[in-house]
FIPAPA-659315 format. One line per 5 residues: their letters; for each residue x negated, y, z negated of C-alpha. Coordinates in steps of 0.2 Angstrom, whole numbers, plus 5000, padded with zeros to 4 digits. Each point is the difference from the previous one (the first is absolute). Last residue first. Layout:
<rs>
a = X,Y,Z ~ ...;
</rs>
This chain:
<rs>
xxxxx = 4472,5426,4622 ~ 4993,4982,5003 ~ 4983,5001,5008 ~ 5003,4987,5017 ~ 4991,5014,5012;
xxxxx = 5000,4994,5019 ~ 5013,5005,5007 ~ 5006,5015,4985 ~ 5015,4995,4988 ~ 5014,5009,4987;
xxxxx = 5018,4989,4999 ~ 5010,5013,4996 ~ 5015,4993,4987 ~ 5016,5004,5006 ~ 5007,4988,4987;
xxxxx = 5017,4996,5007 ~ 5016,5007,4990 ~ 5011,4984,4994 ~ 5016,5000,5007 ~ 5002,5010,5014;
xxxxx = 4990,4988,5012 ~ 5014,4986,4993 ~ 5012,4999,5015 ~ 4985,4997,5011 ~ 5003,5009,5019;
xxxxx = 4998,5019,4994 ~ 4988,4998,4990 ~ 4988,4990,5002 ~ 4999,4987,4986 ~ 4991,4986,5005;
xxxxx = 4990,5002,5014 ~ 5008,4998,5019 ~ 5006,4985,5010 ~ 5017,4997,5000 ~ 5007,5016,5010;
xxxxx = 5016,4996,5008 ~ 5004,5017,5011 ~ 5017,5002,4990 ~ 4989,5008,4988 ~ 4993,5011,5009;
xxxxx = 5014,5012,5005 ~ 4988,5011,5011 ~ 5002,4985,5015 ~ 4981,4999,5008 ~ 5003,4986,5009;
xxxxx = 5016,5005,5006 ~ 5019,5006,4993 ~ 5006,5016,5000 ~ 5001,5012,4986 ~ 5002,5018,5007;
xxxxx = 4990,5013,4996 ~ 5012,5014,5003 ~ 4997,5016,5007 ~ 5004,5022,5003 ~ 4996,5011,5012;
xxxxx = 4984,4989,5003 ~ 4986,5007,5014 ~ 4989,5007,4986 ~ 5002,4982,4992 ~ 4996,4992,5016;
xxxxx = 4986,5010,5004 ~ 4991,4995,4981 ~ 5004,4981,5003 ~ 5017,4996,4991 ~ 5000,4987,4985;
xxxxx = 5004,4983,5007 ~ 4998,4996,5019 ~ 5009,4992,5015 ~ 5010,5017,5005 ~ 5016,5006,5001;
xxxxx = 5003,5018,5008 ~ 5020,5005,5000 ~ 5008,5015,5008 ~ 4987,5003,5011 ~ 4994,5016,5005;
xxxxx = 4984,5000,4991 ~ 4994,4986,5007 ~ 4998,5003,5016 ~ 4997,4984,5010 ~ 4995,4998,5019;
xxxxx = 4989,4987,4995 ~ 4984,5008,4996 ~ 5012,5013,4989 ~ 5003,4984,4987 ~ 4980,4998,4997;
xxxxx = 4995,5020,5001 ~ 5012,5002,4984 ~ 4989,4990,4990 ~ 5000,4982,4990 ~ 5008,4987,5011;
xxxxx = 4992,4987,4994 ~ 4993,4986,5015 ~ 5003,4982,5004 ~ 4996,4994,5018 ~ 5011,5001,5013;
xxxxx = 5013,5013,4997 ~ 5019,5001,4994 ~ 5007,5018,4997 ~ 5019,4998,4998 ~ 5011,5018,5004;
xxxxx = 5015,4997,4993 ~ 5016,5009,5003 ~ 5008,4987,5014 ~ 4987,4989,5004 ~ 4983,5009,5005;
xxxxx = 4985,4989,5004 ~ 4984,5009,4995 ~ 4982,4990,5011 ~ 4983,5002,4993 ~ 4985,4989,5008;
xxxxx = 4986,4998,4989 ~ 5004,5005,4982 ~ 4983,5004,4994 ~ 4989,5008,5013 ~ 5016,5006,5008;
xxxxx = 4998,4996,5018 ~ 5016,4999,5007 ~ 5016,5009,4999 ~ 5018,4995,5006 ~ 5016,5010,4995;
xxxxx = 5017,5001,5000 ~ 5003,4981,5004 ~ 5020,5001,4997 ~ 5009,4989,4991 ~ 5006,4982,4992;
xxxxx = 4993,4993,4985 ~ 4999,4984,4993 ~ 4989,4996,4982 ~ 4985,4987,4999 ~ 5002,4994,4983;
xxxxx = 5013,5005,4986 ~ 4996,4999,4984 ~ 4981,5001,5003 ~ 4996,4993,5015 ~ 4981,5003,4994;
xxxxx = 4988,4995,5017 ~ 5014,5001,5013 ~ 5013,5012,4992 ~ 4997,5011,5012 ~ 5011,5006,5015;
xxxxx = 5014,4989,5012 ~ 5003,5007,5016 ~ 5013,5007,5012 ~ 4995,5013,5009 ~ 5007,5018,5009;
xxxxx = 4987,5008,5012 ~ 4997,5017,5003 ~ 4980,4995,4996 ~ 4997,4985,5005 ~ 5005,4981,5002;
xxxxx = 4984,4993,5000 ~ 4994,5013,4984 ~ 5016,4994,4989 ~ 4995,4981,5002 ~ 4983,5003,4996;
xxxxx = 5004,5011,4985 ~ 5011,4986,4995 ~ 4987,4987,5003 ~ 4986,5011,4991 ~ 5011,5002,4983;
xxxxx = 4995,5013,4987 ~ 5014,5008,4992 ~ 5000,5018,4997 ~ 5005,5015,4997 ~ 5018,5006,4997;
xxxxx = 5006,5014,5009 ~ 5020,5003,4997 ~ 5007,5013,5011 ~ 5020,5005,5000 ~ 5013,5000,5010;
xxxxx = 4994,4982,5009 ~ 5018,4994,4997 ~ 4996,4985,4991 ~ 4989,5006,4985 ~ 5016,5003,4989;
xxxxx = 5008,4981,5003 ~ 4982,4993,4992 ~ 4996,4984,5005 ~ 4985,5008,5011 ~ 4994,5009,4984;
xxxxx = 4998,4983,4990 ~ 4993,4990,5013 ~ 4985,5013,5002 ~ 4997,4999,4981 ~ 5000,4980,4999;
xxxxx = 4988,5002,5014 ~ 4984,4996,4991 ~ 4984,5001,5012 ~ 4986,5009,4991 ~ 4995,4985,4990;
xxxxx = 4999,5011,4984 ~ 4981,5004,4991 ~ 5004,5015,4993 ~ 4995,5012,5016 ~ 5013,4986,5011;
xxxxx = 5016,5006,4988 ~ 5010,4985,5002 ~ 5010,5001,4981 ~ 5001,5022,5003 ~ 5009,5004,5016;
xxxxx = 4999,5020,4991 ~ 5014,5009,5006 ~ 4996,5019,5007 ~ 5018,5010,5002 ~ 4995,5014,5015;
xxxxx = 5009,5009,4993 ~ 5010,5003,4984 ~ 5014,4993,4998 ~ 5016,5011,5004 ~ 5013,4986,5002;
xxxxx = 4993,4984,4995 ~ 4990,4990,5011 ~ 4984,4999,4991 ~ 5007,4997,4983 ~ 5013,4986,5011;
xxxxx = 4981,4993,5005 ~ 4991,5001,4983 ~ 5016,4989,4994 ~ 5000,4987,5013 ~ 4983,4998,5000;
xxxxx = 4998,4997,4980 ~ 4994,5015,4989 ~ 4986,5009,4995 ~ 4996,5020,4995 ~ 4983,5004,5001;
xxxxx = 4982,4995,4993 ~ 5008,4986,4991 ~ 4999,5002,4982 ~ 4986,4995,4987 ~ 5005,5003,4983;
xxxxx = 5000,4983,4995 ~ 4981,4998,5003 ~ 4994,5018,4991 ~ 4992,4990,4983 ~ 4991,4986,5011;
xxxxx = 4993,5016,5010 ~ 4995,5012,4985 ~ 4994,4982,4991 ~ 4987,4998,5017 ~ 4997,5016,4999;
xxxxx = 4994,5001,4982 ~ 4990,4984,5001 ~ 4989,5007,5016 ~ 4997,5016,4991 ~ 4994,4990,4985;
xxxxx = 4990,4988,5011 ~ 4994,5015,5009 ~ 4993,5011,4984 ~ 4994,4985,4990 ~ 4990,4992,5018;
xxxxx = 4991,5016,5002 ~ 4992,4999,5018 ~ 5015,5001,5011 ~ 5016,4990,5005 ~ 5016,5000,4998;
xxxxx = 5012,4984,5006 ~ 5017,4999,4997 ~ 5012,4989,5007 ~ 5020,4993,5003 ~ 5005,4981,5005;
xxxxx = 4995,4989,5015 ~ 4986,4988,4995 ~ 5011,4984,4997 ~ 5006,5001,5018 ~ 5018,5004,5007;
xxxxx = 4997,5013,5012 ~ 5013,5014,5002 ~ 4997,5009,4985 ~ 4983,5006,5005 ~ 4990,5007,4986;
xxxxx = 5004,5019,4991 ~ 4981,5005,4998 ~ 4994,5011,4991 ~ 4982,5009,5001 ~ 4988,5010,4991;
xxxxx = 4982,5005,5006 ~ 4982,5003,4994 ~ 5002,5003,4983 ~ 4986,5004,4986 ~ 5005,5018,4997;
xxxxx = 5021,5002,5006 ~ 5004,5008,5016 ~ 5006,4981,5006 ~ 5015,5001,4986 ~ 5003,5015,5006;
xxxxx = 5003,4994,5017 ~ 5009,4985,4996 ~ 5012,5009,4986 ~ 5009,5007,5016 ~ 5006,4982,5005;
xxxxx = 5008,4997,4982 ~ 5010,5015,5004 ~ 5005,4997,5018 ~ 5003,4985,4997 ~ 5014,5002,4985;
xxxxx = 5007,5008,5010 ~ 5003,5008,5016 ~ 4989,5001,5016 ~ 4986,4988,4996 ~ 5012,4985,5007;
xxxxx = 5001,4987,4987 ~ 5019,4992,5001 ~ 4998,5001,5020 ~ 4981,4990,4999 ~ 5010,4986,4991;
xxxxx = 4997,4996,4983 ~ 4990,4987,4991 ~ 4995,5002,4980 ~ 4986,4987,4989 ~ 4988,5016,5000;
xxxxx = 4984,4990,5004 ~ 4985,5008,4993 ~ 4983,5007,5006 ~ 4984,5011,4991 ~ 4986,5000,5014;
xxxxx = 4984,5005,4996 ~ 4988,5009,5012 ~ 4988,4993,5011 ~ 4984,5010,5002 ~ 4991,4993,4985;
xxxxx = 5002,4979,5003 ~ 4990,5006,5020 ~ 4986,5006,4990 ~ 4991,5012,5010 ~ 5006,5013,4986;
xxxxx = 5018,5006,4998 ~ 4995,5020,5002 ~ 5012,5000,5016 ~ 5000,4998,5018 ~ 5007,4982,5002;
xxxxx = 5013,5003,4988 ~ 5005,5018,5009 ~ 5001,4990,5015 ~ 5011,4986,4993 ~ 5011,5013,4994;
xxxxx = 5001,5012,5016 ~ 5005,4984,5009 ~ 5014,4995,4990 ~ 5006,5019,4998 ~ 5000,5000,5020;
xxxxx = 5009,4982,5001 ~ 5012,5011,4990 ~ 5001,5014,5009 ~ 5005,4990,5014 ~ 5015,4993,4992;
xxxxx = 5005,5017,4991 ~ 5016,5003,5010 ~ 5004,4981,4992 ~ 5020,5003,4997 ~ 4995,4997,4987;
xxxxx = 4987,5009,4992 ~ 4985,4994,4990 ~ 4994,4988,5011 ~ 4985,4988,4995 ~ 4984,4999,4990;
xxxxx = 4986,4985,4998 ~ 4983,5003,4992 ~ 4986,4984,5000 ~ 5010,4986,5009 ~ 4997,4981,4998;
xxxxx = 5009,5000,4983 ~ 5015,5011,5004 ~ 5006,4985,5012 ~ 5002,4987,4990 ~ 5010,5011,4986;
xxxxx = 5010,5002,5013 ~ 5004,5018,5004 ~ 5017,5001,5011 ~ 5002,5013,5014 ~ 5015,5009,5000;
xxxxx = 4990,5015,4996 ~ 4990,4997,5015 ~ 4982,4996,4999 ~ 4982,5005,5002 ~ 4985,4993,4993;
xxxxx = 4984,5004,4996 ~ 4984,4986,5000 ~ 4982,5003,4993 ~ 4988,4985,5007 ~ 4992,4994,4988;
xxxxx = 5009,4982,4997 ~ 4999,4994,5018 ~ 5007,5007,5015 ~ 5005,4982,5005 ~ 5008,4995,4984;
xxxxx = 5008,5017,4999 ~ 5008,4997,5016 ~ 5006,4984,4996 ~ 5008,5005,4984 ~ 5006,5016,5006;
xxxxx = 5010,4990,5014 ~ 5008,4985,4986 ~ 5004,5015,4988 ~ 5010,5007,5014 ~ 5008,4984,5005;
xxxxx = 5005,4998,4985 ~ 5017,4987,4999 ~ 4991,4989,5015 ~ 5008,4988,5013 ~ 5009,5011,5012;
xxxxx = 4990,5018,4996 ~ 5007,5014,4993 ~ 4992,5017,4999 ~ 5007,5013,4986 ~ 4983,5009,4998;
xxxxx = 4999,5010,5015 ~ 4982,4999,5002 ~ 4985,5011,5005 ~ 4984,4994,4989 ~ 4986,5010,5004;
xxxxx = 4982,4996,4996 ~ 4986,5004,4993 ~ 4981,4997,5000 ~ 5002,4988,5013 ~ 4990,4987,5009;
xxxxx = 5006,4998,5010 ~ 5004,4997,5019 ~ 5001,4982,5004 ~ 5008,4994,4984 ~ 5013,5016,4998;
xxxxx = 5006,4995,5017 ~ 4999,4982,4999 ~ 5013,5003,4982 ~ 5009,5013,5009 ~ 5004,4990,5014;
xxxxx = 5001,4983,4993 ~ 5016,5010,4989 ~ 5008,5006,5016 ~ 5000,4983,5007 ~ 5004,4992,4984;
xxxxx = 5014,5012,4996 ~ 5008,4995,5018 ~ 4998,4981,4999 ~ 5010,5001,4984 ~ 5014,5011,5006;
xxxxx = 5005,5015,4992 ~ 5016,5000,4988 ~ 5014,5011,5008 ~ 4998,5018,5006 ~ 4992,5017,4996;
xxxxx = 4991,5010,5014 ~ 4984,4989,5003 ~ 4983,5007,4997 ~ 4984,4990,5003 ~ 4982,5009,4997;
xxxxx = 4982,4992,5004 ~ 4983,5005,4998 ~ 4998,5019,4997 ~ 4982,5002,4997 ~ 4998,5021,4991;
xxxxx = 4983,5005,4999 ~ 5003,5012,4983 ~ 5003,5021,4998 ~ 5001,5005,5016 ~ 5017,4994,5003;
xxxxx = 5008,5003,4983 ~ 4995,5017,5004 ~ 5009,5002,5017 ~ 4986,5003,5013 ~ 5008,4988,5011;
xxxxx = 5016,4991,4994 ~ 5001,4990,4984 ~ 5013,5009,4991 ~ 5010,4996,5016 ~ 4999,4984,4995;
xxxxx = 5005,4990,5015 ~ 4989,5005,5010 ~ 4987,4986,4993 ~ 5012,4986,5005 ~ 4998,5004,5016;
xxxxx = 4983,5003,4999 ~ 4995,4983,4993 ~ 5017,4990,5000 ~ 5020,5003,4999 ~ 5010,4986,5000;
xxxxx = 5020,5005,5002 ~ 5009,4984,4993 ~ 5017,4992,5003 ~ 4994,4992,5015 ~ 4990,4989,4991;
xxxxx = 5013,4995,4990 ~ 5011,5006,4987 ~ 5014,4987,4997 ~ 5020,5008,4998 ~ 5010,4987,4988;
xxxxx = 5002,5015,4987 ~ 5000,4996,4982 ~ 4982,4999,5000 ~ 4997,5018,5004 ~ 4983,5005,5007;
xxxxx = 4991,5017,4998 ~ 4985,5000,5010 ~ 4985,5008,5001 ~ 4984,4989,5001 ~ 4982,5007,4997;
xxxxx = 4982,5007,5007 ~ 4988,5013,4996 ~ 4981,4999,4999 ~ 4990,5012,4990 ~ 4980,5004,5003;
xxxxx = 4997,5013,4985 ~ 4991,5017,5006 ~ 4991,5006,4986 ~ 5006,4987,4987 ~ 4997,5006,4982;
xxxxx = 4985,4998,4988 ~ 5000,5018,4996 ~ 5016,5009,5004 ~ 5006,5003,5018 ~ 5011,5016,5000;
xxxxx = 5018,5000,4995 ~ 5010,4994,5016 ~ 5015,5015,5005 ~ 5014,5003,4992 ~ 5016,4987,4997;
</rs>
């Protein structure tokens, strides 16, 4: 995006804009609860150096008095605990209360939140924060693609936009594009009419839910249908474009596919909004897994296989903890310690991590050099398995990772088990070499994750995403969803029988003139 246009007649000179939100993506499949030590909250400054399109002497800066209120960001987990919404929720509610009012306002969610006892619990937060921002205020929201867009929620927001890559290098950029939006709204020739600045928002529900892994912008048909959202936003009369793909590890009557473009000229986004919603619905069976996929025990004879390439990277894909898994499934652990080929400590298998604080406890008293005897995981989701034995060597012991806590690696025979305090991904390169880890020279490299992070796709000779079991399991239909529309496709055996409308519906808060 290019610099702020000038200030036209009747806009905002230097708008008074709050910030706040909730960003979590929660899977209900998993029996993991996100409490209050789940969250990072972030407040005034804090939460004001967060952006760093927002530092000193940056334009977005200048250009409006920025009130950041109150932020909570969880890495992805289970459903989040009543009392914990409400807290974060009072605060940014009081928060709004006590320092508006507010021209503007930016709306940082995630978009796939679960609450224990609610099925939108992002409609339910933009509800309450509309209510006390009251009905002029402008509002810009930014999500991730696997957000979902409730009809309940599209109404208490003014422009709404999310990811258009996934992986999600362009995160930040978008909560930029957001806030470059709701500027540009609040600068422009729309009159001191509050109805005038907000655009129109043409949406739809594309009755279609995949997994993240079957929708990576890297190969198509996403990165295809992806690259229409730019053009499609270069149009006259459009403000932005956006799909998103939904979270398909929650079972809630909102999760499916949407599409929602915004602008001024409600024939040019409702038509725009139509035709990639049909491009989408029209694409769903061609929708592949971003790599090749297998069970465990295949993806590990691959890896083994004379002249495989190295290091071999598998994808622990059903507990990955960035989809929403528990983080502490040891079905995988259990199955490399059976195996007679890891035995002999010939070979290195890393595999990160489980999160268990008694068995990093009992492997810190007994120290480095030691051998133990402990059960890991399978505390909060047993899983097939539960809490699995191991026997080995306490390589390593490192504390004060931000996220993990303390970090112990236990060697038995080739395998190399990571096993850490708190839950935390194991994205980068720098988190394996804190432990005394190269990556590179392993054999094998198994990670609790789906399609590979940017450093562990460079780091790959070759991989498998393997299908393992967990909250987030990429087989979806043996997860037991009940609870979504009629006719998603894939989980209702009729969705290809009869071709959904894919009719835009065309609205602007506050203006009930059909379209």
């Amino acid at each position: 995006m290019g610099p702020l246009a000038p200030i036209q007649p009747g806009g905002l000179v230097r708008p008074r804009i709050g910030i706040g939100g909730i960003s979590i993506e929660s899977s209900t499949f998993s029996p993991h609860v996100s409490g209050d030590e789940a969250f990072t909250i972030r407040e005034g400054d804090e939460l004001l150096g967060y952006y760093p399109f927002l530092d000193e002497g940056r334009e977005l800066r200048e250009a409006a008095e920025w009130v950041p209120i109150h932020h909570g960001r969880s890495l992805p987990g289970g459903p989040v605990a009543p009392e914990t919404y409400q807290r974060m929720k009072s605060a940014i509610v009081e928060g709004i209360h006590s320092a508006g009012p507010f021209d503007g306002f930016f709306f940082d969610i995630h978009g796939a939140m679960s609450v224990v006892g609610l099925d939108d619990a992002e409609g339910d937060l933009a509800f309450a924060v509309r209510e006390i921002l009251g009905p002029d205020t402008l509002v810009s929201t930014s999500m991730d693609l696997h957000g979902n867009v409730s009809r309940a929620l599209l109404d208490q927001v003014d422009l709404i936009t999310c990811y258009r890559m996934a992986p999600h290098e362009d995160w930040m950029n978008t909560k930029e594009r957001a806030v470059h939006n709701l500027l540009e709204r609040l600068r422009g020739e729309h009159g001191t009419d509050p109805l005038e600045r907000r655009p129109f928002k043409a949406w739809l529900q594309v009755p279609l839910l995949l997994p993240g892994e079957k929708t990576s912008t890297r190969l198509e048909p996403a990165r295809g249908i992806y690259a229409e959202v730019p053009l499609i936003e270069s149009l006259d009369g459009v403000v932005d474009a956006a799909i998103w793909v939904g979270y398909a590890w929650a079972d809630e009557p909102r999760c499916q596919a949407a599409v929602v473009v915004t602008g001024d000229d409600r024939e040019v986004i409702a038509r725009e909004a139509e035709r990639l919603a049909h491009r989408y619905w029209d694409a769903r069976a061609e929708f592949v897994f971003v790599g090749p996929t297998a069970t465990l025990g295949d993806a590990l004879d691959r890896a083994l296989a004379e002249g495989a390439a190295r290091p071999y990277v598998i994808s622990d894909s059903g507990d990955n903890p960035t989809a929403g898994g528990a983080g502490d499934v040891s079905w995988t652990l259990g199955e490399l310690l059976a195996r007679d080929d890891l035995r002999d400590g010939s070979r290195q298998v890393i595999t990160a991590s489980i999160f268990d604080a008694a068995a990093v406890a009992g492997a810190v008293a007994a120290g480095v050099g030691a051998t133990v005897t402990l059960e890991i995981g399978g505390r909060i989701d047993p899983g097939p398995r539960g809490p699995v034995p191991i026997t080995g060597e306490v390589r390593a012991i490192v504390d004060g990772d931000p996220d993990a806590g303390t970090q112990v690696v236990i060697r038995a025979g080739s395998v190399d088990a990571i096993v850490t305090e708190r839950r935390k991904p194991f994205h980068y390169l720098r988190d394996f070499r804190m432990l005394g880890l190269e990556p590179e020279t392993a054999d094998i490299v198994i990670v609790k994750i789906g399609y590979l992070e940017p450093e562990l796709y460079e780091l790959a000779g070759d991989w498998t995403l393997a299908l393992t079991p967990g909250g987030v399991d990429q087989d979806l239909l043996r997860l037991g969803h009940h609870r979504l529309g009629p006719g998603v496709y894939p989980f209702d055996a009729d969705a290809d029988a009869d071709e959904p409308a894919l009719t835009a519906v065309v609205t602007r808060r506050g203006d009930d003139r059909p379209c």
